[in-house]
N, C-alpha and C positions, 0 to 999 in steps of 0.2 A: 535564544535569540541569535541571527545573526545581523552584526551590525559593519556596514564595510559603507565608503564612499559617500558618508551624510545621512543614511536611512539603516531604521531602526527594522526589521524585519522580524514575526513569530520564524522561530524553526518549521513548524506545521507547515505552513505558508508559504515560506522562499523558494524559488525555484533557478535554477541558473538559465537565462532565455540564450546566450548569444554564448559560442563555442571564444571567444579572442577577447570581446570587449572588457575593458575595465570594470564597470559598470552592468555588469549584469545581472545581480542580483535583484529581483523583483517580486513580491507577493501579488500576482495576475489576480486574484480572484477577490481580496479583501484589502489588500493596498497594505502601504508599512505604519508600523505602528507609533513611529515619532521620527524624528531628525537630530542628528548633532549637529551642530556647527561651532564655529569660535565662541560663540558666546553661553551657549549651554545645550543639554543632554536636555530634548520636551519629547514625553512621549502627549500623544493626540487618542489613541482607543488603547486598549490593554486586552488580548486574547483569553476570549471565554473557555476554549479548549486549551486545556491545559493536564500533562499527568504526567506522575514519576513511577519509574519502573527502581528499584535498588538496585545495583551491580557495581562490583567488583573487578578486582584483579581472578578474583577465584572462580567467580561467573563463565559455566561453561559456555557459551552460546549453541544454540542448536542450526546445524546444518540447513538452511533454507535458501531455495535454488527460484530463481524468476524464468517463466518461459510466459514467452509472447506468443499470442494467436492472431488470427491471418487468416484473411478469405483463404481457402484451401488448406489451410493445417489439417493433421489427420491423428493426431495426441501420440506420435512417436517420441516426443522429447519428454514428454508427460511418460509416458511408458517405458523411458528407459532409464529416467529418473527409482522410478518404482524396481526396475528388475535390479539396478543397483544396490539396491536395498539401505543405503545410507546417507536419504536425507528425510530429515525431520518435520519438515515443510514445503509446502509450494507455492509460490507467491506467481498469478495466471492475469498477465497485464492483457486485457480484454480490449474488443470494439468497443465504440459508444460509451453505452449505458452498462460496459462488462460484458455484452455481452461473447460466446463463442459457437465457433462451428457445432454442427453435431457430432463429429469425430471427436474432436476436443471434449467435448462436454463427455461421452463413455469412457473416453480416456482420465477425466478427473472421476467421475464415475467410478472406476479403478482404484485409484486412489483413497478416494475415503472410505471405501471398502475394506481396505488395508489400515484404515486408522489415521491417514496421515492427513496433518490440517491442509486445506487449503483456501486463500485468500485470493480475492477477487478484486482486482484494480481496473483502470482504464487507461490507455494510451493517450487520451485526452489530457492537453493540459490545465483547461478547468472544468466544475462541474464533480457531482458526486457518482457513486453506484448505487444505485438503487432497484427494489425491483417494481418493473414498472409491466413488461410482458410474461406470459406464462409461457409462450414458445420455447423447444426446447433449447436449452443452449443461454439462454438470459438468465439474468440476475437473480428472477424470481424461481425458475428452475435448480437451478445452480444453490442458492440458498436451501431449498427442498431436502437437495440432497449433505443438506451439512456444510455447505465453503462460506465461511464468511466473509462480508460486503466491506470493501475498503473503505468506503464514504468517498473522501476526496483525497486522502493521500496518492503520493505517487505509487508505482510499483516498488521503487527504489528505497522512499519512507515505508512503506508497507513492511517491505523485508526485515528492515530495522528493528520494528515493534515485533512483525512474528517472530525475531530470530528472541528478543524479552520478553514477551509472554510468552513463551515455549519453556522458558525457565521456570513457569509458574503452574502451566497446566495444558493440556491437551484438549479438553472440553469446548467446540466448538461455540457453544453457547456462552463460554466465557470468554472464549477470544473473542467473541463479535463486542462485550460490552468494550473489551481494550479500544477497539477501533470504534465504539461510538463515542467514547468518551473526547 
Protein backbone atom coordinates (compact mmCIF):
# COMPACT_ATOMS: atom_id res chain seq x y z
CA UNK A 1 0.00 0.00 0.00
CA UNK A 2 0.87 3.31 -0.36
CA UNK A 3 -0.66 5.76 1.83
CA UNK A 4 0.40 9.62 1.61
CA UNK A 5 -1.94 12.79 1.83
CA UNK A 6 -5.42 11.17 3.22
CA UNK A 7 -5.67 8.17 0.58
CA UNK A 8 -5.18 4.71 0.97
CA UNK A 9 -3.70 3.57 -2.34
CA UNK A 10 -3.02 -0.70 -3.68
CA UNK A 11 0.87 -0.63 -4.72
CA UNK A 12 -0.48 -2.34 -8.08
CA UNK A 13 -2.48 0.58 -8.70
CA UNK A 14 -0.67 3.89 -7.62
CA UNK A 15 0.83 5.78 -9.98
CA UNK A 16 2.73 9.16 -9.61
CA UNK A 17 0.45 11.74 -12.17
CA UNK A 18 2.26 15.23 -11.63
CA UNK A 19 6.25 15.69 -11.69
CA UNK A 20 6.02 18.66 -8.28
CA UNK A 21 2.69 18.39 -6.85
CA UNK A 22 2.21 17.18 -3.22
CA UNK A 23 -0.54 15.33 -3.93
CA UNK A 24 0.17 13.04 -6.58
CA UNK A 25 -0.46 10.03 -5.96
CA UNK A 26 -3.49 8.56 -7.60
CA UNK A 27 -4.78 4.94 -8.58
CA UNK A 28 -6.41 6.24 -12.37
CA UNK A 29 -7.93 3.17 -13.13
CA UNK A 30 -9.61 1.60 -9.75
CA UNK A 31 -9.50 4.72 -7.40
CA UNK A 32 -7.89 4.27 -3.62
CA UNK A 33 -8.83 1.93 -1.41
CA UNK A 34 -9.92 3.97 1.87
CA UNK A 35 -8.90 7.30 3.46
CA UNK A 36 -7.29 8.44 6.68
CA UNK A 37 -8.10 11.30 8.46
CA UNK A 38 -8.18 12.57 12.19
CA UNK A 39 -10.69 10.57 13.11
CA UNK A 40 -9.64 7.09 11.65
CA UNK A 41 -7.96 4.72 9.07
CA UNK A 42 -11.53 3.30 6.69
CA UNK A 43 -10.69 1.37 3.97
CA UNK A 44 -13.99 1.28 1.30
CA UNK A 45 -12.69 -2.01 -1.33
CA UNK A 46 -9.65 -4.11 -0.51
CA UNK A 47 -7.66 -5.29 -3.84
CA UNK A 48 -8.42 -8.66 -5.38
CA UNK A 49 -4.83 -8.84 -6.95
CA UNK A 50 -2.68 -9.48 -4.45
CA UNK A 51 0.88 -11.63 -4.28
CA UNK A 52 4.05 -12.24 -2.41
CA UNK A 53 7.31 -13.03 -4.02
CA UNK A 54 10.13 -13.98 -0.75
CA UNK A 55 13.22 -12.06 -0.71
CA UNK A 56 15.92 -11.18 0.96
CA UNK A 57 18.94 -9.49 1.83
CA UNK A 58 20.72 -12.57 -0.10
CA UNK A 59 18.09 -12.43 -3.06
CA UNK A 60 20.22 -12.00 -6.18
CA UNK A 61 17.96 -9.86 -8.43
CA UNK A 62 18.29 -10.54 -12.09
CA UNK A 63 19.54 -7.96 -14.46
CA UNK A 64 16.31 -6.62 -16.33
CA UNK A 65 16.70 -3.60 -18.57
CA UNK A 66 13.14 -1.45 -20.12
CA UNK A 67 13.40 -0.33 -23.72
CA UNK A 68 10.61 1.72 -25.09
CA UNK A 69 9.25 1.28 -28.83
CA UNK A 70 8.25 4.15 -31.05
CA UNK A 71 6.84 4.64 -34.39
CA UNK A 72 10.29 4.04 -36.34
CA UNK A 73 12.19 1.87 -33.66
CA UNK A 74 14.39 -0.64 -35.58
CA UNK A 75 15.13 -3.15 -32.15
CA UNK A 76 18.91 -1.72 -32.06
CA UNK A 77 18.60 -1.22 -28.19
CA UNK A 78 16.92 -4.63 -28.11
CA UNK A 79 19.99 -5.89 -29.83
CA UNK A 80 22.55 -4.45 -28.14
CA UNK A 81 20.99 -5.49 -25.01
CA UNK A 82 21.51 -9.12 -26.35
CA UNK A 83 25.08 -8.72 -27.85
CA UNK A 84 26.04 -7.55 -24.33
CA UNK A 85 25.25 -10.65 -23.18
CA UNK A 86 24.27 -9.58 -19.46
CA UNK A 87 20.94 -9.04 -18.95
CA UNK A 88 18.46 -11.40 -17.70
CA UNK A 89 15.41 -9.88 -18.93
CA UNK A 90 13.60 -7.45 -21.05
CA UNK A 91 10.83 -5.44 -20.04
CA UNK A 92 9.43 -3.82 -24.01
CA UNK A 93 7.06 -0.65 -22.91
CA UNK A 94 4.86 -0.90 -26.20
CA UNK A 95 2.10 1.31 -28.29
CA UNK A 96 -1.52 0.84 -27.34
CA UNK A 97 -2.47 -2.54 -26.72
CA UNK A 98 1.60 -3.56 -26.54
CA UNK A 99 1.81 -3.37 -29.37
CA UNK A 100 5.55 -2.76 -31.74
CA UNK A 101 7.03 -2.03 -34.83
CA UNK A 102 8.12 -4.90 -37.06
CA UNK A 103 11.79 -4.24 -36.48
CA UNK A 104 11.10 -4.34 -32.89
CA UNK A 105 9.19 -7.32 -32.81
CA UNK A 106 12.61 -9.60 -34.90
CA UNK A 107 14.49 -7.72 -32.76
CA UNK A 108 12.49 -9.38 -29.54
CA UNK A 109 12.27 -12.27 -31.92
CA UNK A 110 16.24 -12.30 -31.18
CA UNK A 111 15.80 -12.42 -27.95
CA UNK A 112 13.75 -15.30 -26.86
CA UNK A 113 15.75 -17.19 -29.17
CA UNK A 114 18.45 -16.85 -26.99
CA UNK A 115 16.28 -17.77 -23.97
CA UNK A 116 15.90 -14.53 -22.46
CA UNK A 117 12.39 -13.47 -20.99
CA UNK A 118 10.50 -10.83 -22.29
CA UNK A 119 7.62 -8.82 -20.98
CA UNK A 120 5.21 -6.71 -22.64
CA UNK A 121 3.80 -3.40 -21.11
CA UNK A 122 2.25 -0.19 -22.54
CA UNK A 123 2.96 3.41 -22.41
CA UNK A 124 -0.49 3.90 -21.52
CA UNK A 125 -1.43 4.91 -18.40
CA UNK A 126 -4.45 2.98 -18.10
CA UNK A 127 -5.92 -0.19 -19.59
CA UNK A 128 -4.36 -3.71 -20.00
CA UNK A 129 -2.15 -5.77 -22.80
CA UNK A 130 -3.94 -8.09 -24.21
CA UNK A 131 -3.93 -9.88 -27.31
CA UNK A 132 -6.54 -8.48 -29.26
CA UNK A 133 -4.82 -8.43 -33.17
CA UNK A 134 -2.66 -11.02 -34.96
CA UNK A 135 -0.63 -8.50 -37.03
CA UNK A 136 2.70 -8.79 -36.70
CA UNK A 137 4.29 -6.80 -33.98
CA UNK A 138 0.83 -7.00 -31.40
CA UNK A 139 0.25 -8.64 -28.47
CA UNK A 140 -1.02 -11.66 -29.81
CA UNK A 141 2.05 -12.04 -32.07
CA UNK A 142 4.46 -11.26 -29.54
CA UNK A 143 2.79 -13.79 -27.04
CA UNK A 144 3.30 -16.57 -29.96
CA UNK A 145 6.57 -16.11 -29.80
CA UNK A 146 6.93 -16.60 -25.94
CA UNK A 147 6.94 -12.65 -24.25
CA UNK A 148 4.66 -12.39 -21.68
CA UNK A 149 1.65 -9.88 -21.41
CA UNK A 150 1.97 -7.29 -18.54
CA UNK A 151 -1.90 -6.84 -17.97
CA UNK A 152 -1.93 -3.49 -16.72
CA UNK A 153 1.23 -2.95 -14.76
CA UNK A 154 3.45 -0.22 -15.59
CA UNK A 155 6.74 -0.91 -17.49
CA UNK A 156 8.30 0.25 -14.29
CA UNK A 157 6.10 -2.24 -11.91
CA UNK A 158 6.63 -4.80 -14.63
CA UNK A 159 10.51 -4.78 -14.11
CA UNK A 160 10.05 -5.14 -10.36
CA UNK A 161 8.11 -8.39 -10.63
CA UNK A 162 10.54 -9.73 -13.67
CA UNK A 163 13.41 -8.75 -11.83
CA UNK A 164 11.30 -11.53 -8.61
CA UNK A 165 10.23 -14.08 -10.59
CA UNK A 166 13.51 -14.35 -12.47
CA UNK A 167 14.53 -15.59 -9.04
CA UNK A 168 12.17 -18.32 -9.26
CA UNK A 169 12.22 -19.40 -12.96
CA UNK A 170 12.65 -18.75 -16.49
CA UNK A 171 9.65 -20.45 -18.00
CA UNK A 172 7.64 -18.12 -19.88
CA UNK A 173 4.44 -19.86 -19.04
CA UNK A 174 5.32 -19.26 -15.59
CA UNK A 175 6.16 -15.86 -15.55
CA UNK A 176 2.95 -14.96 -17.39
CA UNK A 177 0.90 -16.71 -14.34
CA UNK A 178 3.12 -13.92 -12.03
CA UNK A 179 1.71 -11.20 -14.10
CA UNK A 180 -1.86 -12.72 -14.13
CA UNK A 181 -2.12 -13.13 -10.83
Amino acid sequence: MVVMNGQINAARDVTKTNTSQVETFRSLEFGALGVVDVEAVRFYRSPLRRQTLTADSRTALRRVEIVTSYAGADGRSIRSLIRDGDVEGIVVTGLGLGGVPGAVFDAIKEARAKGIPVVVGTRVPTGRVFPLSATKGSALSLKAIGCVLADNLSPQKARILLMLALTQTRDSEVLQKYFDR
